[in-house]
Structure formats: structure tokens, C-alpha cells
C-alpha positions in Angstrom: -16.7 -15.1 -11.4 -17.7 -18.6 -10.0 -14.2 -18.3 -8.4 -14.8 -14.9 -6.3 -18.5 -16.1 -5.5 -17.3 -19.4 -3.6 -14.3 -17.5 -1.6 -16.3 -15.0 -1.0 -19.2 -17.8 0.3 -16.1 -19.3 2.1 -14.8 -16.1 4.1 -18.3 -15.6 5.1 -18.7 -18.8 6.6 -15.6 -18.8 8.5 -14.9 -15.4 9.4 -18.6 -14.0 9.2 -19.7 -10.8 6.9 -17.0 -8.4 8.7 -14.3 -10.7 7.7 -15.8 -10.5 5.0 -15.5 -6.8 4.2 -11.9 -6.9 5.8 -11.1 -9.4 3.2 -12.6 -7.7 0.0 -10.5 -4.6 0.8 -7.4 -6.6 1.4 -8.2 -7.3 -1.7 -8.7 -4.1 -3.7 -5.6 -3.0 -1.7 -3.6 -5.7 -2.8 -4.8 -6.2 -6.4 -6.6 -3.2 -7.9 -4.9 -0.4 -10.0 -7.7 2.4 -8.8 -7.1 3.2 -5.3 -9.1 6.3 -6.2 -12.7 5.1 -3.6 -10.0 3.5 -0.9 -11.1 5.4 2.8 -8.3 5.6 5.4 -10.7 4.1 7.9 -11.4 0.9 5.9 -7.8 0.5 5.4 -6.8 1.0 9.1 -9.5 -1.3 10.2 -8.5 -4.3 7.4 -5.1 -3.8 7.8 -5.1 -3.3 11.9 -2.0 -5.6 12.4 -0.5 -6.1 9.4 3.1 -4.8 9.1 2.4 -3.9 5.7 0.5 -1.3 7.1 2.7 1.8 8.9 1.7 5.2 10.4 4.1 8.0 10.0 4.1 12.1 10.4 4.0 14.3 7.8 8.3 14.7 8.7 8.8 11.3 7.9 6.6 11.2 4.8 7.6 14.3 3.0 11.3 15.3 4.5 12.2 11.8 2.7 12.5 10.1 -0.7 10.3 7.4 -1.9 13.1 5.2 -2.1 14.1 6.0 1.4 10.5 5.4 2.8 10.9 2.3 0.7 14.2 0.8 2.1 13.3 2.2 6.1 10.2 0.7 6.2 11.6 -2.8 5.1 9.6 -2.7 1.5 13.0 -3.5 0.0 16.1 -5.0 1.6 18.1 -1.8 1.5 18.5 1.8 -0.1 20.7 0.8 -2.6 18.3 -2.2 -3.7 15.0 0.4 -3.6 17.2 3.1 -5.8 17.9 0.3 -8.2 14.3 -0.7 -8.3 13.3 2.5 -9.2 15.5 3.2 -11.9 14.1 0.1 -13.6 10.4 0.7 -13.2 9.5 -1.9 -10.6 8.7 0.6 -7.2 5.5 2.0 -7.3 3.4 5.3 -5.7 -0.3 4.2 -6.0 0.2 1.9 -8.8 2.2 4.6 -10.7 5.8 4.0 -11.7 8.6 5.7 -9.9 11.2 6.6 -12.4 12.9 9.2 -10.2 14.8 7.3 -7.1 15.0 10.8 -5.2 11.4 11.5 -5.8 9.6 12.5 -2.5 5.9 12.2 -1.7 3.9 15.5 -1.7 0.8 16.2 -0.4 -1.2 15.8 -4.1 0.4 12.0 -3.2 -2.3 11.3 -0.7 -5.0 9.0 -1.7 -8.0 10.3 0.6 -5.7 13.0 2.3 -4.2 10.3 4.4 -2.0 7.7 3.1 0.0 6.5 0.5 0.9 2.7 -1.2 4.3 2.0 -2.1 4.8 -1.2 -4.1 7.8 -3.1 -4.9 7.6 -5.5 -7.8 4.2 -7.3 -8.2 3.3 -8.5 -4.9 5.2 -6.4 -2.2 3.0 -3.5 -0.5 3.8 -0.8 2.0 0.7 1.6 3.0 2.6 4.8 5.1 -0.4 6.5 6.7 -0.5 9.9 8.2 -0.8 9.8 12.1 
């Protein structure tokens, strides 16, 4: 708690209360399991430049499999390498296991009717967000 309350007090200081914000969202995006209360515009806005963050249309994001997104979009070094990861439980859809490595996204997918989070392993993120 003590821990949060100085880097918060820090990011304030050096990037003022909209850095902030941007930060704390980073954040959630990063680190939380309940993506459930993330907004499309907050996530555009603290993401602006981050390749992390990529737009797509709905072709790209439903015509493909998760695995595919994955690979494409650089998330993991190839298709081959995303399939594998799926198969042994470490890609993600919003924090939920993908089991299936020719699983696509579907419209009940779409956290905030917008966008979805692909995660590789622990630390690796890829938000695809309708155009």
C-alpha cells in the first residue's frame, strides 16, 4: 500500500495528475484480471503510441484465429510458436485461457464493444481495437 502511495506521489510530480491517470490504467491494463470497467476511450488515450496497442476491422478481428491475430500482430514470434502456446495454456483472451489454437474472436469477445486483450505468457500484451 505504502508502495502504490509513493509511485503514485512520484508520477504525479513528474508527469502531473493526467500522467497520472494514464499511468493507473496502464496499470489495470497490464496487471488486473477484471477488465470488466476498462472504456475504449481510456485505453486509446493511455495507450496512444504504444505498439502494444493496435486498431483493426471487424475482417481482421473475426475472419482470423486468435493464434493468428497473435503471431501477425507480433504478440509471439510466429504462428507456429502462438499455436504451441495455446495448446499449453499460456495465450490469453481477456485474462481467460485459450485452449483452442483455431479459436476466433466473436463479438461476445469484446470488452466494452470495442476491443479485445490478447496475452502471451505473464507479461506480453496485445490490445486489437475495433476501428
Amino acid at each position: 500500500m505504502a508502495q502504490r502511495f509513493l509511485a503514485d506521489e512520484l508520477t504525479e510530480l513528474v508527469h502531473t495528475e493526467h500522467g497520472l491517470h494514464r499511468a493507473r490504467l496502464v496499470t489495470k491494463i497490464l496487471f488486473d484480471s477484471d477488465y470488466s470497467q476498462l472504456k475504449a476511450g481510456d485505453v486509446i488515450s493511455a495507450l496512444a503510441d504504444d505498439p502494444r496497442l493496435v486498431f483493426v476491422d471487424d475482417q481482421q478481428l473475426f475472419a482470423s484465429s486468435l493464434t493468428r491475430l497473435a503471431a501477425t500482430h507480433k504478440l509471439t514470434s510466429s504462428y507456429a510458436a502462438a499455436r504451441k502456446l495455446a495448446k499449453a495454456g499460456g495465450l490469453y483472451l481477456n485474462n481467460s485461457p485459450i485452449r483452442d489454437p483455431f479459436l476466433e474472436a466473436s463479438r461476445a469477445d469484446l470488452l466494452n464493444d470495442r476491443m479485445i486483450v490478447l496475452r502471451a505468457g505473464r507479461d506480453q500484451h496485445l490490445i486489437l481495437m475495433l476501428r
